[in-house]
C-alpha positions as CSV (number, residue, x, y, z in Angstrom):
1,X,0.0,0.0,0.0
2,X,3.0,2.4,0.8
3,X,3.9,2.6,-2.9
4,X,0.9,3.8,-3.8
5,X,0.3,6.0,-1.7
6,X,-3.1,4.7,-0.2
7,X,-3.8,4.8,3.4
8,X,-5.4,1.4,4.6
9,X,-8.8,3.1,5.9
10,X,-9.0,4.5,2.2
11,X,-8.2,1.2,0.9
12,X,-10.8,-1.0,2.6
13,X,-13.6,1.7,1.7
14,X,-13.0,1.2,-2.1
15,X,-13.1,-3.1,-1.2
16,X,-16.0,-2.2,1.0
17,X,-14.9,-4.1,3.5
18,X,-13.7,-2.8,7.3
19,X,-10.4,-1.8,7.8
20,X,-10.1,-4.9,10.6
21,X,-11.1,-7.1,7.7
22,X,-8.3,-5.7,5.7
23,X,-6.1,-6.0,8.2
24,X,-6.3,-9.5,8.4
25,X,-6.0,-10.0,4.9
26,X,-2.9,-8.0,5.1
27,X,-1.7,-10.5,8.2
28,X,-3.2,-13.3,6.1
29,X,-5.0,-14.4,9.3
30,X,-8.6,-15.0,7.7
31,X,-10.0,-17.8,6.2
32,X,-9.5,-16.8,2.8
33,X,-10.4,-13.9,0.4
34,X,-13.3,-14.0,-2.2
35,X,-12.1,-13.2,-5.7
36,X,-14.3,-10.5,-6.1
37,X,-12.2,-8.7,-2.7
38,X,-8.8,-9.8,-4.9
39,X,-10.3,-8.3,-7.9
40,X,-11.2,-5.3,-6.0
41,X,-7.6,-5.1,-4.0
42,X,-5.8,-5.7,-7.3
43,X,-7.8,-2.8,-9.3
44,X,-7.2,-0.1,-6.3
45,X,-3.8,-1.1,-6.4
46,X,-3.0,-1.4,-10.2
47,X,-1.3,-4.5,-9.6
48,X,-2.3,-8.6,-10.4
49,X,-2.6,-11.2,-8.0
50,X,0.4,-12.9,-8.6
51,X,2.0,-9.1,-6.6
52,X,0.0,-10.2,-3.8
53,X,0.0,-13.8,-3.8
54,X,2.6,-16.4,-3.0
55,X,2.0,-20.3,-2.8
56,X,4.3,-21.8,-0.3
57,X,3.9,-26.1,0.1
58,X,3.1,-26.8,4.0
């Protein structure tokens, strides 16, 4: 978020979600995240999910 230049509580309004739901996605702490909130995050952002995402084997 620091390199654009969006603060979190602006960030989570345009996902229209809370901004304690967004930080848990940002800890990674939830369940998961609906496509339409990664489709959301990736458009505010300008970026693709693979920016965001990482798969790591258990």
């Amino acid at each position: 978020m620091a390199t654009q230049k969006i603060r979190s509580k602006e960030l989570a309004s345009l996902l229209g979600i809370t901004a304690a739901n967004l930080s848990l996605l940002n800890e990674w702490q939830g369940q998961g995240v609906k496509m339409a909130t990664l489709d959301k995050l990736c458009a505010a952002l300008d970026c693709q999910p693979s920016d965001l995402l990482e798969f790591q084997k258990d």
